[in-house]
C-alpha positions as CSV (number, residue, x, y, z in Angstrom):
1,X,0.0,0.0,0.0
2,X,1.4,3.6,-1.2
3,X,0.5,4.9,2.3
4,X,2.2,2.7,4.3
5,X,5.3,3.1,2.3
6,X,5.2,7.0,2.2
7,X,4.5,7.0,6.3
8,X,8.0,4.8,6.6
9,X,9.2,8.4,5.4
10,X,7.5,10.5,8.1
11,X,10.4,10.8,10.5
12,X,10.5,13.2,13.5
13,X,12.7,15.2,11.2
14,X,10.2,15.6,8.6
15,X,7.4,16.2,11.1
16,X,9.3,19.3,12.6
17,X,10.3,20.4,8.6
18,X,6.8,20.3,7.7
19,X,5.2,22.1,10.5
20,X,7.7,24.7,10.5
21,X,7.5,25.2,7.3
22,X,3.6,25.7,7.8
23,X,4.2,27.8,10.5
24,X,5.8,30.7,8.7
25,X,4.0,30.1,5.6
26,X,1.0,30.8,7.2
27,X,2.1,34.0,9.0
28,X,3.1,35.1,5.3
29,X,-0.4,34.3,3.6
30,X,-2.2,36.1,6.8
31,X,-0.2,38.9,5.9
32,X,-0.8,39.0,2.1
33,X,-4.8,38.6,2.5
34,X,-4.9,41.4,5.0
35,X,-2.8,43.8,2.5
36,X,-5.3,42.5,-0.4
37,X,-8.1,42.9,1.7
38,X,-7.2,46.6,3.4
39,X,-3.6,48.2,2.8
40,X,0.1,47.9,3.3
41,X,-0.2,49.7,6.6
42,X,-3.5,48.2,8.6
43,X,-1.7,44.6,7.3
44,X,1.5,45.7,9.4
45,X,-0.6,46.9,12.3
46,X,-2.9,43.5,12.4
47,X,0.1,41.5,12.6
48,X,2.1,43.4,14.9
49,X,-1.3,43.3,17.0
50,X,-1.3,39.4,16.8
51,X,2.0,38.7,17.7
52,X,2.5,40.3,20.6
53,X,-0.7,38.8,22.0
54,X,0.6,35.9,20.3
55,X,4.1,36.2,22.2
56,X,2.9,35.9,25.4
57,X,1.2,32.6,24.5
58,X,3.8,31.2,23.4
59,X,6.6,32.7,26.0
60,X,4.4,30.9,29.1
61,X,4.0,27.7,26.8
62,X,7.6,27.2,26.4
63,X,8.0,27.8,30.2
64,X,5.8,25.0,31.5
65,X,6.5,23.1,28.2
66,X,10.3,22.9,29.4
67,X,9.9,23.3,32.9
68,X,11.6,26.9,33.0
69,X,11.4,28.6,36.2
70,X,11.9,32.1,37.2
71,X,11.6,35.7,35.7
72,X,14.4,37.4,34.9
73,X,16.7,38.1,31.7
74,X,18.2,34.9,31.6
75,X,14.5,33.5,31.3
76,X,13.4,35.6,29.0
77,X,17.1,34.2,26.8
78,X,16.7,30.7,27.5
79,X,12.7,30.8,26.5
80,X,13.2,33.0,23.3
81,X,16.8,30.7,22.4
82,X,14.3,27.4,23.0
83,X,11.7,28.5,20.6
84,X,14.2,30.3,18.1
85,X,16.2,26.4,17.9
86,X,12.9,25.2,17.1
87,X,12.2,27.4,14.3
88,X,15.7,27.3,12.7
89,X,17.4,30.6,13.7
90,X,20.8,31.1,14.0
91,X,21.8,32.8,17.0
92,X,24.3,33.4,20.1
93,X,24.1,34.8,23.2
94,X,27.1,37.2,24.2
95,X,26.1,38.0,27.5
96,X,23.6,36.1,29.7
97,X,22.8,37.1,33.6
98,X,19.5,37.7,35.7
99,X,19.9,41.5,35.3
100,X,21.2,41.6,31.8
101,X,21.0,39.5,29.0
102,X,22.0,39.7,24.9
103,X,20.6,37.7,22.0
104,X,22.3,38.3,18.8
105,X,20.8,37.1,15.8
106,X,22.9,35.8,13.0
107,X,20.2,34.8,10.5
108,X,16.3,35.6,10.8
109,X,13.9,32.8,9.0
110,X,11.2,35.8,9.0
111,X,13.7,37.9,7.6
112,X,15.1,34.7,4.5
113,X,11.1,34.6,3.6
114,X,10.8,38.3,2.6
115,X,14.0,37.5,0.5
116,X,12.6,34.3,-1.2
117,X,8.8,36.4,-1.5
118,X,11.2,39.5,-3.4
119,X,9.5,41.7,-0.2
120,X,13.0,42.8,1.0
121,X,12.2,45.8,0.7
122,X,9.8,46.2,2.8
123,X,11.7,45.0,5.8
124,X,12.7,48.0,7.4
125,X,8.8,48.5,7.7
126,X,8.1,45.6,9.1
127,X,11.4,43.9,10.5
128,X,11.6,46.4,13.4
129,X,8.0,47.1,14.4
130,X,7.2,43.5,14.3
131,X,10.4,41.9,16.1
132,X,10.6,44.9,18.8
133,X,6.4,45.0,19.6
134,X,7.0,40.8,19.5
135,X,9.7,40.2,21.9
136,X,8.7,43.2,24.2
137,X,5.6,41.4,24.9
138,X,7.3,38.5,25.4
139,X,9.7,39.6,28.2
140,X,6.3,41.3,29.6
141,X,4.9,38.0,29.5
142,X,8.1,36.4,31.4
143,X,8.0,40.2,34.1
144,X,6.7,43.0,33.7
145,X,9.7,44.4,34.9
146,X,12.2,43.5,31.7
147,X,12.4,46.0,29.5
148,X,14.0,45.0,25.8
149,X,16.2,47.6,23.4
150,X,16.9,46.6,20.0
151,X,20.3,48.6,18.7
152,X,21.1,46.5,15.8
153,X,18.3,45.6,13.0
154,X,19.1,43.7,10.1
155,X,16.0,44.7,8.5
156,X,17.5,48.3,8.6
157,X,20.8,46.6,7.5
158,X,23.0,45.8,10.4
159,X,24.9,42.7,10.0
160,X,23.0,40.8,13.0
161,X,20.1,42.4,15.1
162,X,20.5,42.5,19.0
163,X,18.0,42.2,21.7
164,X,19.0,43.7,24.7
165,X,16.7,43.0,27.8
166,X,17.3,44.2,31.1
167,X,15.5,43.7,34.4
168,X,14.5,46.9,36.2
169,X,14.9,47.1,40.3
């Protein structure tokens, strides 16, 4: 039977490909339906919208889906590092403590699917607002008290971007 023989094939591997793959296609469809539908601009501001409310979703799943405990910068790293290995990124963290903690991205998936769509040009619109609103709400969703800067954009044309999240007192 054809099925049979084609489910040998479904690995783990493939699984994750397939779903990941799915994942960001997705987000890129919603996008294009909601610029066809409305404009450039109320696209941008529906996505930004449901990320961040998105975000915080997912920053509390990974915690209790990898038994992460506590609320500082580090947590905020080790949560967003978790789900940007699951998604392909390619990353490193220069500096990692409780108060202070640096993600440096090396190459963006998100950023790769503007390239392949020819929308590069459009990611100094939507690279920044997007990333910044996104991860924001994610160290909100991790404590209140974190507070993210973002000095380097690649979507602007920096060579990596940088997240940069700090814990108030």
């Amino acid at each position: 039977m054809v099925l049979k023989e084609n489910l040998k094939k479904l690995t783990p591997e493939k699984q994750i490909e397939f779903l990941r793959g799915a994942y960001f296609g997705v987000d890129g469809v919603w996008f294009l339906v909601c610029e066809d539908e409305y404009d450039f601009d109320t696209a941008l501001y529906l996505d930004v919208e449901v990320w961040k409310r998105f975000a915080k979703i997912l920053a509390k799943r990974v915690k209790k889906m990898f038994d992460i405990e506590g609320e500082d910068a580090r947590t905020v790293v080790d949560t967003i590092g978790l789900r940007w290995t699951i998604e392909n990124w390619v990353f490193e963290v220069p500096e990692y403590s409780s108060k202070r903690s640096v993600l440096r991205v090396l190459r963006c998936p998100f950023l790769e699917g503007l390239e392949r769509s020819n929308r590069k040009n459009f990611s100094p619109k939507i690279c920044d607002p997007v990333c910044k609103n996104v991860y924001q709400s994610w160290g909100k969703a991790i404590n209140p008290k974190i507070k993210l800067e973002k000095p380097k954009k690649m979507g602007e044309g920096d060579k990596q971007c940088e997240f940069v999240y700090t814990l108030e007192d």
